[in-house]
Residue frames as qw, qx, qy, qz and C-alpha x, y, z in Angstrom:
[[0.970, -0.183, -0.018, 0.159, -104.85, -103.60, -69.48],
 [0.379, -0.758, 0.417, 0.327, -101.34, -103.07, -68.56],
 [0.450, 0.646, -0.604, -0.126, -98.17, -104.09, -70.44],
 [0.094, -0.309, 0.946, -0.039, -97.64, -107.21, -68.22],
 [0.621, 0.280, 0.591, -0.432, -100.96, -108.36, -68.64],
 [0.696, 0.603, -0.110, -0.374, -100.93, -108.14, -72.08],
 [0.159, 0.606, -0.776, -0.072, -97.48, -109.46, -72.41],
 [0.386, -0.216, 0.884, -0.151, -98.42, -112.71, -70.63],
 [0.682, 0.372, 0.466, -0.424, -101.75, -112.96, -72.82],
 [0.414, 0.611, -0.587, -0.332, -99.57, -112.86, -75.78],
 [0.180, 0.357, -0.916, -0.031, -97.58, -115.94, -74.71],
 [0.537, 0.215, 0.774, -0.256, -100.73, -118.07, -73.41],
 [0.761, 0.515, 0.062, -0.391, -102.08, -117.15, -76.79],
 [0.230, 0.650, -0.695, -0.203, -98.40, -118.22, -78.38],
 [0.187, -0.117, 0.966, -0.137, -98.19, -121.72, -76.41],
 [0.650, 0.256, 0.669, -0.256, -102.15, -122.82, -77.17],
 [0.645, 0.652, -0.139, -0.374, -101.55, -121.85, -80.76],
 [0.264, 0.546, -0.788, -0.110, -98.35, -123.77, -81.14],
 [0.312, -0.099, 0.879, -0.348, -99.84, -126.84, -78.99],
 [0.509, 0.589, 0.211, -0.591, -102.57, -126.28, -81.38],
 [0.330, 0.677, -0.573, -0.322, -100.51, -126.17, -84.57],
 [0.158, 0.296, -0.942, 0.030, -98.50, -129.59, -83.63],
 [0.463, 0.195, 0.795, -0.339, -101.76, -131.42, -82.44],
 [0.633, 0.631, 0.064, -0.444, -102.96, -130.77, -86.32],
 [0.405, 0.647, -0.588, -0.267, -100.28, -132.06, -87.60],
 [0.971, -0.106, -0.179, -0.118, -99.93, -134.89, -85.36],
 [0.370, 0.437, -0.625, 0.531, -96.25, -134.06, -84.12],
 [0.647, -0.611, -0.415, 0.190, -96.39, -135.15, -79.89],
 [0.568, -0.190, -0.068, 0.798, -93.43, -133.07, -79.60],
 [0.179, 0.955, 0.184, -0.146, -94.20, -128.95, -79.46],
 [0.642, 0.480, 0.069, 0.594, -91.74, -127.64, -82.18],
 [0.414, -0.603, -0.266, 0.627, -89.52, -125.02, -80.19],
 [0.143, 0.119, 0.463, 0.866, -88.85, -123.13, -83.84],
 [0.146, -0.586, -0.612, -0.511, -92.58, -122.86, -84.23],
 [0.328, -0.762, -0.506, 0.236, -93.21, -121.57, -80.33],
 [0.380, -0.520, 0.022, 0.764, -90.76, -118.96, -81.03],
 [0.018, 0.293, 0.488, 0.822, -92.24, -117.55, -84.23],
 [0.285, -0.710, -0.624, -0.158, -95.48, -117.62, -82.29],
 [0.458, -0.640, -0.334, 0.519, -94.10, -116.06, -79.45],
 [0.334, -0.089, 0.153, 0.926, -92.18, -113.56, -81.46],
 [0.130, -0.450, -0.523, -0.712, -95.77, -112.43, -83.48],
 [0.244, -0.698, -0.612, -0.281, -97.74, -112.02, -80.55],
 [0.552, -0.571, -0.231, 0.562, -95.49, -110.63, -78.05],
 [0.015, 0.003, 0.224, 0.974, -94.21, -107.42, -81.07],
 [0.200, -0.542, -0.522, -0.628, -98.14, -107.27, -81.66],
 [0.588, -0.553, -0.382, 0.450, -98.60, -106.96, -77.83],
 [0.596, -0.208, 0.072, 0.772, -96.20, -104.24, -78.31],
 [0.154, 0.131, 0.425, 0.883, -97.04, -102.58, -80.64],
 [0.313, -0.730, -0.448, -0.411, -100.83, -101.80, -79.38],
 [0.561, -0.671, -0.343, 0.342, -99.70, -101.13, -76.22],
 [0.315, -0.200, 0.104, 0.922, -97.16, -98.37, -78.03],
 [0.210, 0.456, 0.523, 0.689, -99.84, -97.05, -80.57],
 [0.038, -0.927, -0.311, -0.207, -102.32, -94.76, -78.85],
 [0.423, -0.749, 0.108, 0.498, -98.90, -93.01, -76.93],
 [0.304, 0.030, 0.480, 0.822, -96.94, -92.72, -80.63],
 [0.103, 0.649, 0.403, 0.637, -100.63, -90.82, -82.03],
 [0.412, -0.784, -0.314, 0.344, -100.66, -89.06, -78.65],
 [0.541, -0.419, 0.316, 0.657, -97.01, -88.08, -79.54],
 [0.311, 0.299, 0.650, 0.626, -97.80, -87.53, -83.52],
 [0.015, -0.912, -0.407, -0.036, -101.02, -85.21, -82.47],
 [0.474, -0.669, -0.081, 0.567, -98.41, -82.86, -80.48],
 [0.572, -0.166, 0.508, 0.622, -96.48, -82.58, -83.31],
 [0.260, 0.478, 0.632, 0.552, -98.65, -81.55, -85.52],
 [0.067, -0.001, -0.258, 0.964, -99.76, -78.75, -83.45],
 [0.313, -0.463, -0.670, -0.488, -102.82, -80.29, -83.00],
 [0.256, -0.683, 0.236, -0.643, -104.91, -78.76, -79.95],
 [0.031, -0.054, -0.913, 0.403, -104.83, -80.78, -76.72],
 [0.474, -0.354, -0.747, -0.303, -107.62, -82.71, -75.75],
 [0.137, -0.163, 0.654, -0.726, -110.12, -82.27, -72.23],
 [0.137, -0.244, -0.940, 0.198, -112.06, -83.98, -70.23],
 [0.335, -0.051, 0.008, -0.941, -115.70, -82.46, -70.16],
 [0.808, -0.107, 0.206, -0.541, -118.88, -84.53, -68.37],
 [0.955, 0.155, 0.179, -0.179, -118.16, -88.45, -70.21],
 [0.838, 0.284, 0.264, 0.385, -115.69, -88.32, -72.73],
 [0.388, -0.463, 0.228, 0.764, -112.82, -86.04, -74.32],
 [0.497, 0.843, 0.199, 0.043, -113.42, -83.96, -77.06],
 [0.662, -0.012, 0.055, 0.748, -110.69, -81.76, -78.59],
 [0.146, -0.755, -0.267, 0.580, -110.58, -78.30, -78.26],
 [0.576, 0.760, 0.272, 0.129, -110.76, -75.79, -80.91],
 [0.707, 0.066, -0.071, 0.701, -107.65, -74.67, -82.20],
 [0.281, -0.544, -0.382, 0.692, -106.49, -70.97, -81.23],
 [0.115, 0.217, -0.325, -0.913, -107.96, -68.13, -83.19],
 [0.019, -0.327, -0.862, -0.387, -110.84, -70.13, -84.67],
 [0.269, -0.124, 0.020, -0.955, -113.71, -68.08, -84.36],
 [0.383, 0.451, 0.766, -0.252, -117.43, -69.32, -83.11],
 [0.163, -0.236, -0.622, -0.729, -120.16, -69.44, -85.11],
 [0.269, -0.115, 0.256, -0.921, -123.44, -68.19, -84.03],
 [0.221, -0.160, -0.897, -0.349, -126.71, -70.09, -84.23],
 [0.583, -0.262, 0.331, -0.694, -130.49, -70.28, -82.57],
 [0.092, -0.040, 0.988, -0.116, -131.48, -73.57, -81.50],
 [0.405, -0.139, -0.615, -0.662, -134.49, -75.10, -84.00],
 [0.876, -0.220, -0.172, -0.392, -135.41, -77.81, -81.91],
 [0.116, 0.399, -0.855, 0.311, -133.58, -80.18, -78.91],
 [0.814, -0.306, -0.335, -0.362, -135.59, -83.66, -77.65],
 [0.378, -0.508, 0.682, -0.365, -134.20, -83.73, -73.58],
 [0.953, -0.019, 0.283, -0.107, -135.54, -87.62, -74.03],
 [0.895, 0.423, -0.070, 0.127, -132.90, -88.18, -76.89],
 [0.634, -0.571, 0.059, 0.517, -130.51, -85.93, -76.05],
 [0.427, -0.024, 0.530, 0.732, -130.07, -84.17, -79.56],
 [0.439, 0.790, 0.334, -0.268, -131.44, -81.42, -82.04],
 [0.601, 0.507, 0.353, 0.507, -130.46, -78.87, -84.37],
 [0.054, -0.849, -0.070, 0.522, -129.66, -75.41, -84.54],
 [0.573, 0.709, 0.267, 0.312, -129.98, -73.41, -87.61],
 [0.593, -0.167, 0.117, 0.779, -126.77, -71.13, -88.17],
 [0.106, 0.746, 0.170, -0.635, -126.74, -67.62, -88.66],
 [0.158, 0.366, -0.589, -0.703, -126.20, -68.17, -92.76],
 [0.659, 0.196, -0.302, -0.661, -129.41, -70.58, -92.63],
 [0.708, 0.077, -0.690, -0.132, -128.30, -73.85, -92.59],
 [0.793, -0.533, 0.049, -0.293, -129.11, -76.82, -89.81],
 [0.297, 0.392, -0.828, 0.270, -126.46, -78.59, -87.54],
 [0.789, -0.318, -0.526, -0.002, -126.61, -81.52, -85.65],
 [0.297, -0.482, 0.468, -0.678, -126.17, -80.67, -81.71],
 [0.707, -0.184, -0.678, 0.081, -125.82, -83.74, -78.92],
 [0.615, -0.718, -0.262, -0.193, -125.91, -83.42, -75.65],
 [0.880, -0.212, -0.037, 0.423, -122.83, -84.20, -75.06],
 [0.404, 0.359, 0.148, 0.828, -121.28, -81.34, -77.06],
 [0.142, -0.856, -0.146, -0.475, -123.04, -78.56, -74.81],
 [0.242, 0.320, -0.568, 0.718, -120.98, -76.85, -72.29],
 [0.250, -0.566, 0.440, -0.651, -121.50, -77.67, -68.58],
 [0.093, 0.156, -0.955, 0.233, -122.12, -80.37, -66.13],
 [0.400, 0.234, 0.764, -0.449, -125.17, -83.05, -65.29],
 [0.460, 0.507, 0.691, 0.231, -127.95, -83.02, -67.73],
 [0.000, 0.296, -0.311, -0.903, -127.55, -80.53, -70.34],
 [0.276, 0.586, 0.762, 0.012, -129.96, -79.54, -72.34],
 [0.037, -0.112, -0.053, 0.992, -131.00, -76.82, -74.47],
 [0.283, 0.506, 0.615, -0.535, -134.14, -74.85, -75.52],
 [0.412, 0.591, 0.602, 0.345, -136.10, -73.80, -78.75],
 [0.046, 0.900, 0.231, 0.367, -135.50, -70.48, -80.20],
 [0.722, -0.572, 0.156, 0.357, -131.76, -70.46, -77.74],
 [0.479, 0.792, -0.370, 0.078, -129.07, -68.28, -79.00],
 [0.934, -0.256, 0.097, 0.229, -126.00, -70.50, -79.07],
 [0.262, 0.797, -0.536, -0.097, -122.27, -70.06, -79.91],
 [0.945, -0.074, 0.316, -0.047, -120.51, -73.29, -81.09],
 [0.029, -0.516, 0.711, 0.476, -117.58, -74.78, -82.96],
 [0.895, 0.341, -0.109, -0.266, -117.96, -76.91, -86.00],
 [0.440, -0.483, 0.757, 0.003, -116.89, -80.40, -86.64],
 [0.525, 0.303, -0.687, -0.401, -116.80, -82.75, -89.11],
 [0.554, -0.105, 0.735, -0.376, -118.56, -86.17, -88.48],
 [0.271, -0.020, 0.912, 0.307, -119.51, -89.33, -90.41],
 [0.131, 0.595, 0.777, -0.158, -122.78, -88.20, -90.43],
 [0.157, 0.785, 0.323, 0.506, -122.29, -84.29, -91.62],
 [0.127, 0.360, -0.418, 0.824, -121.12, -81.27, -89.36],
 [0.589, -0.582, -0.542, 0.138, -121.85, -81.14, -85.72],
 [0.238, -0.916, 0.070, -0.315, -121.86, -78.50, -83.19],
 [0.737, -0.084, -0.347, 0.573, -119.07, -79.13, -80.67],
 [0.364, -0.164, -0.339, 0.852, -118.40, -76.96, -77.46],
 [0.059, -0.668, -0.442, -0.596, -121.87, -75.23, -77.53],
 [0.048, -0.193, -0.400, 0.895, -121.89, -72.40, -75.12],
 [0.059, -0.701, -0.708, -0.063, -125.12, -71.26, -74.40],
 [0.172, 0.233, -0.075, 0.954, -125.75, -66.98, -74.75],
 [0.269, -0.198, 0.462, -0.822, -128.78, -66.67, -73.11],
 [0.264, 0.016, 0.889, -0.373, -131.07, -68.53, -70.69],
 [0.542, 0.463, 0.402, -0.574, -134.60, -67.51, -72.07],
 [0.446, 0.190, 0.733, 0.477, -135.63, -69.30, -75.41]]
């Protein structure tokens, strides 16, 4: 939603809360003090989402975090420069779910979506696939991210 769109939804939300307000109390008259506190809260809160994802846009830069791209759905971030891949064969991948595992070249298993595999339309990989991939941290435990695929035959 734009900024004027939001701006106006502020003040319809300001006026039915104050019309609100004074119809609880029993006042006929809409206090102008009170519309202007409303107005003032909803129109900086307005604001202030409509600044926030451009100030962490602005805060990432800074930090010399990596820039973000667009890849099939959604944006991922890109791995910072120098970071080496990690190596991996692919355990198991279920094309119905979209998701498996691949076991890393020191043993352990990562989680691997569909989403995270490099190229376009349905991705997919195979059992017993040698991958290269970055790691990522997730709510759920590390994930693959930006899996490149090294060769075709599993």
């Amino acid at each position: 939603m734009h900024l004027t769109g939001k701006l106006v939804l502020s003040a319809l939300i300001a006026l039915i809360a104050t019309i609100t307000t004074s119809f609880i109390q029993q006042d006929r008259l809409i206090d102008p003090l009170l519309l202007i506190a409303f107005l003032a809260a909803t129109l900086l809160t307005a604001l202030a989402i409509h600044g926030a994802p451009r100030l962490a846009n602005r805060r990432g830069a800074d930090s010399g975090a990596a820039p973000t791209r667009k890849r099939g759905g959604g944006s991922r971030a890109a791995a910072p420069a120098g970071e080496s891949r990690e190596q991996g064969t692919v355990k198991w991948f279920n094309r119905n779910k979209g998701f498996g595992f691949i076991i890393r070249d020191n043993g352990e298993e990562i989680f691997v979506h569909f989403r995270a595999i490099r190229g376009e339309g349905r991705r997919s990989l195979q059992d017993g696939q040698r991958v290269a991939f970055h790691t990522a941290s997730s709510r759920k435990g590390p994930q693959a991210e930006d899996v490149e695929i090294l060769d075709r035959a599993g």
